[in-house]
Kinemage of the C-alpha trace (Angstrom):
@kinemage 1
@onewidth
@group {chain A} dominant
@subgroup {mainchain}
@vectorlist {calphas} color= white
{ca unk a 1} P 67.949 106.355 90.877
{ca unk a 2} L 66.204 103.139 89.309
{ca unk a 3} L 66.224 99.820 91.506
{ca unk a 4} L 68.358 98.185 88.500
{ca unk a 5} L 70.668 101.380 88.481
{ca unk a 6} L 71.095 100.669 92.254
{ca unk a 7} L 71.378 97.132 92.197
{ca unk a 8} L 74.258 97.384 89.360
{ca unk a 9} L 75.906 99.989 91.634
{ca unk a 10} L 75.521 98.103 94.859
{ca unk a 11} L 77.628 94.920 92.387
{ca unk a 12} L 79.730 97.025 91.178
{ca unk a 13} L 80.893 98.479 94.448
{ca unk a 14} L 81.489 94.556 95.373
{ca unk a 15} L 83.906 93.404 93.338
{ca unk a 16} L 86.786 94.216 94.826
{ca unk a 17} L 85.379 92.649 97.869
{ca unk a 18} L 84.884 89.190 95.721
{ca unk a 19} L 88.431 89.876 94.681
{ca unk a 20} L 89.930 90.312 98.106
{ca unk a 21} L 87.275 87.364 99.783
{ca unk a 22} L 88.354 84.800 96.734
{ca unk a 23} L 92.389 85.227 98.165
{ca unk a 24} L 91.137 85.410 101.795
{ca unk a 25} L 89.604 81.958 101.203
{ca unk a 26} L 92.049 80.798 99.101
{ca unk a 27} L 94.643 81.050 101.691
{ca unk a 28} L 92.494 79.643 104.808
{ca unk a 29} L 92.187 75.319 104.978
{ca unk a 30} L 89.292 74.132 103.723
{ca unk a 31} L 86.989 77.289 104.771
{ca unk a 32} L 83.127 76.311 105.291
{ca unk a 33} L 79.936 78.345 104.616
{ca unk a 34} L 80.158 80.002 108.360
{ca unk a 35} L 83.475 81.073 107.626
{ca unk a 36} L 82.842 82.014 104.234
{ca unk a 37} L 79.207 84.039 105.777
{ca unk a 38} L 81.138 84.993 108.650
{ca unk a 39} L 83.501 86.972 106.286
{ca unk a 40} L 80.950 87.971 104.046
{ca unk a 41} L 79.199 89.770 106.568
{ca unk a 42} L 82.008 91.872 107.785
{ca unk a 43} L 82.625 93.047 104.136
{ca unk a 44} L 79.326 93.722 103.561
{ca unk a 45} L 78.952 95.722 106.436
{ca unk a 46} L 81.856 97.560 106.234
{ca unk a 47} L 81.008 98.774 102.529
{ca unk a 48} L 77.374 99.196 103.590
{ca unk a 49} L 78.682 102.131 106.442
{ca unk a 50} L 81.081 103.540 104.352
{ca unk a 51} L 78.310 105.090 101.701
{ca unk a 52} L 76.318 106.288 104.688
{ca unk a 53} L 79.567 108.089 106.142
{ca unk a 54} L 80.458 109.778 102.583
{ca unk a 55} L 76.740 110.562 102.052
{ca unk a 56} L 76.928 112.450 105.934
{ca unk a 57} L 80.217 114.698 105.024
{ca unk a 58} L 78.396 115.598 101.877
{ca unk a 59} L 79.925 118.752 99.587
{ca unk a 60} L 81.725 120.013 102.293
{ca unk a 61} L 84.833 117.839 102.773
{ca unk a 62} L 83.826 115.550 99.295
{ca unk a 63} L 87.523 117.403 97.795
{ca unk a 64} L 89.728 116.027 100.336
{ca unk a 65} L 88.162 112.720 100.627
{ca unk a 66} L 87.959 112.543 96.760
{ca unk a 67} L 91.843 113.441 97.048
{ca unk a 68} L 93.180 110.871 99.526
{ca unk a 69} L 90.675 107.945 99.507
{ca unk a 70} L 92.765 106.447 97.007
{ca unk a 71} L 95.984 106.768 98.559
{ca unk a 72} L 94.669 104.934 101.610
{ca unk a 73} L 93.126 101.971 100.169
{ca unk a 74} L 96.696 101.285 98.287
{ca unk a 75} L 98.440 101.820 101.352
{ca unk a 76} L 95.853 99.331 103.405
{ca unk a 77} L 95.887 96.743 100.307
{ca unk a 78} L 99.567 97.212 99.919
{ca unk a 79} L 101.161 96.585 103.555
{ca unk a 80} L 98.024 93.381 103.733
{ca unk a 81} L 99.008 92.228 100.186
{ca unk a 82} L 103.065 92.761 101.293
{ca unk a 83} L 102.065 90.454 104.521
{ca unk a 84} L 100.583 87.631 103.109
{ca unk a 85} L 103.208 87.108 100.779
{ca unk a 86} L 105.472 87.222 103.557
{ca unk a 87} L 103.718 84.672 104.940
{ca unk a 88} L 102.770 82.804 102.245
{ca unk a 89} L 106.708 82.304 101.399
{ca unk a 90} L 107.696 82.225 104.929
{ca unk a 91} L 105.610 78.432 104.664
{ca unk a 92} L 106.791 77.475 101.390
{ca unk a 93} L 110.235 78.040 102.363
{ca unk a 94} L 109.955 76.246 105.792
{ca unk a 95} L 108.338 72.890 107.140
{ca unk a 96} L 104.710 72.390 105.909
{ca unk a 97} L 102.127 74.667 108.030
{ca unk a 98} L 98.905 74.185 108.228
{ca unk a 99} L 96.760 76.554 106.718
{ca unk a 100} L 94.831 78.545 109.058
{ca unk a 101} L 90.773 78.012 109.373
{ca unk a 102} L 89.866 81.768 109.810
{ca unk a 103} L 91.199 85.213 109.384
{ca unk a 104} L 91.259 87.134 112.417
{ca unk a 105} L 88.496 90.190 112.295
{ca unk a 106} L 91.356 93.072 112.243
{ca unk a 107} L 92.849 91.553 109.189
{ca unk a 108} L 89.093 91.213 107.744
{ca unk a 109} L 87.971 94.535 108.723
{ca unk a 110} L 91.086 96.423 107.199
{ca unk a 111} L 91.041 94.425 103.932
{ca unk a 112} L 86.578 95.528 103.766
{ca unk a 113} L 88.168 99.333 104.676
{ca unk a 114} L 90.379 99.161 101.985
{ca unk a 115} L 88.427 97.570 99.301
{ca unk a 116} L 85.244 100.003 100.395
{ca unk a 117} L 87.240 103.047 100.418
{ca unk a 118} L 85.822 103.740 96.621
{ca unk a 119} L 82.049 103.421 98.365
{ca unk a 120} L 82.874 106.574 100.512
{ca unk a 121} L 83.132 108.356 97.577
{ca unk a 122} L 80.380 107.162 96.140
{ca unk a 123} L 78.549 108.241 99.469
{ca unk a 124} L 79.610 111.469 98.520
{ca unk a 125} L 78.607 111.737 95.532
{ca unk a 126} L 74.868 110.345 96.134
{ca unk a 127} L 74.360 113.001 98.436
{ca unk a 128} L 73.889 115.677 95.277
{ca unk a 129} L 71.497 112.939 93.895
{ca unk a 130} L 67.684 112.233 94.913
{ca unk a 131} L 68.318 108.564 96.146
{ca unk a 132} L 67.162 106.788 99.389
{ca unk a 133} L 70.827 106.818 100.542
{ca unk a 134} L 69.895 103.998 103.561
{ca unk a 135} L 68.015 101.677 100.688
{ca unk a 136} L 71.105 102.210 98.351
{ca unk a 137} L 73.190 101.510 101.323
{ca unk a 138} L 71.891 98.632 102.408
{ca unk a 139} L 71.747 97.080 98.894
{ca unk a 140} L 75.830 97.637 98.990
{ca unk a 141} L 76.008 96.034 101.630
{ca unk a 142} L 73.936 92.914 101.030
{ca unk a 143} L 75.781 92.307 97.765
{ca unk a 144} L 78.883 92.921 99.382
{ca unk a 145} L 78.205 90.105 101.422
{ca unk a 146} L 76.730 87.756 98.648
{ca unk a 147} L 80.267 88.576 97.108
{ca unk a 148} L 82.264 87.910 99.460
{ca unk a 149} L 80.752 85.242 101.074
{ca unk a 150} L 81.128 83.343 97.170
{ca unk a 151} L 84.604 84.494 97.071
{ca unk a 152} L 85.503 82.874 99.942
{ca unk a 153} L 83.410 79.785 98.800
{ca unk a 154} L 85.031 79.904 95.626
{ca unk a 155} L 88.271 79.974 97.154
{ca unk a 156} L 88.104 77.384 99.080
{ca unk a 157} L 88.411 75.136 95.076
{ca unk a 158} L 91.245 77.110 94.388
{ca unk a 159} L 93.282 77.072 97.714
{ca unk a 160} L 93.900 72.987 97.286
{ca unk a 161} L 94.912 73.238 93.695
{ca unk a 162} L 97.558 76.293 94.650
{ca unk a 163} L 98.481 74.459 98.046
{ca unk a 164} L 101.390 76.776 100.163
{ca unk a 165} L 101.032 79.605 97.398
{ca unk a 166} L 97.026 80.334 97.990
{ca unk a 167} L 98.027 83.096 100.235
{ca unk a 168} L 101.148 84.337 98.555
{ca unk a 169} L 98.517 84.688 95.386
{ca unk a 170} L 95.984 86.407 97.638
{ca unk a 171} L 98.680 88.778 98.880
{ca unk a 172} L 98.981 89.364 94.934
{ca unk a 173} L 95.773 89.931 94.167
{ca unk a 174} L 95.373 92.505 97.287
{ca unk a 175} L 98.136 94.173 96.107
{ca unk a 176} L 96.717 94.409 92.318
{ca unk a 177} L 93.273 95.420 93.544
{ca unk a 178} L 95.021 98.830 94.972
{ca unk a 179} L 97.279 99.167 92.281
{ca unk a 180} L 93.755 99.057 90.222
{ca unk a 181} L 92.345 101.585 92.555
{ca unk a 182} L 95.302 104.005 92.597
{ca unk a 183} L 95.542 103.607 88.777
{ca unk a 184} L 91.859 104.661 87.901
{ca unk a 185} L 91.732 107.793 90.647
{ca unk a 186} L 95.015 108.962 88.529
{ca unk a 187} L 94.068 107.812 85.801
{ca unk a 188} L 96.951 106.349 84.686
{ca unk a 189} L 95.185 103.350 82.640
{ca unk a 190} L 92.461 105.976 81.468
């Protein structure tokens, strides 16, 4: 595999992260570049294991994976989307809350599971090819993190002008991004 053909893999495999990061900072009070890095990092890392852990099951188990992956990153995106509308709504229906100024890591690491889910696949599926699977890995990874770390950035604009619905919308968009992902592996949109 080419550097360019692994660089457009490694930003392809990111956008759902950029996706998921834009809501995450969307919903959070004015987050700043630590917050936004901080978050960045955890997605990045996350999809940067999850290549290495397809590429090590290999041929053998690459059927069930293959079979389920999807299932489990709608679930995960799903009950996370279902939450933050809950509590998105829960403060537009109430007094005025303050937005929170950081996710806790659980809720960050389950959302970078669920959006990286598609990268264990691809794991898989590199193992039958003649790549350096840690280089390819680690270029994931590190856009992964460029991506998120901007979506969080770039939600930071768009949480003001939404106000109380930023993280009803990011619940939306979690939601969407594993509706996406079920949709494709069925191929229901194909």
């Amino acid at each position: 595999m080419t550097f360019i053909a692994t660089l457009i893999l490694a930003f392809g495999m990111s956008m759902d992260a950029f996706a998921a990061a834009l809501g995450k900072g969307a919903a959070l009070h004015r987050p700043g570049l630590k917050e936004a890095f901080r978050t960045g990092l955890i997605f990045g890392v996350i999809e940067m294991l999850t290549p290495l852990i397809g590429w090590g099951i290999g041929l053998m188990a690459s059927r069930y994976i293959m079979a389920w992956d999807h299932w489990v990153a709608f679930v995960l995106l799903t009950v996370l989307g279902g939450r933050m509308i809950m509590e998105g709504m829960r403060q537009t229906a109430g007094e005025p809350c303050e937005a929170p100024q950081s996710h806790g890591f659980m809720v960050l690491a389950l959302t970078a599971v669920a959006t990286s889910l598609d990268a264990l696949a691809v794991g898989v599926g590199l193992a039958f090819l003649q790549v350096n699977i840690v280089t390819t890995a680690l270029m994931i990874g590190m856009a992964t993190t460029v991506m998120a770390t901007t979506g969080v950035l770039v939600g930071r604009f768009i949480g003001p002008v939404l106000g109380k619905w930023a993280e009803v919308l990011g619940g939306v968009v979690l939601i969407a991004i594993g509706f996406t992902i079920l949709s494709e592996h069925l191929g229901i949109f194909a």
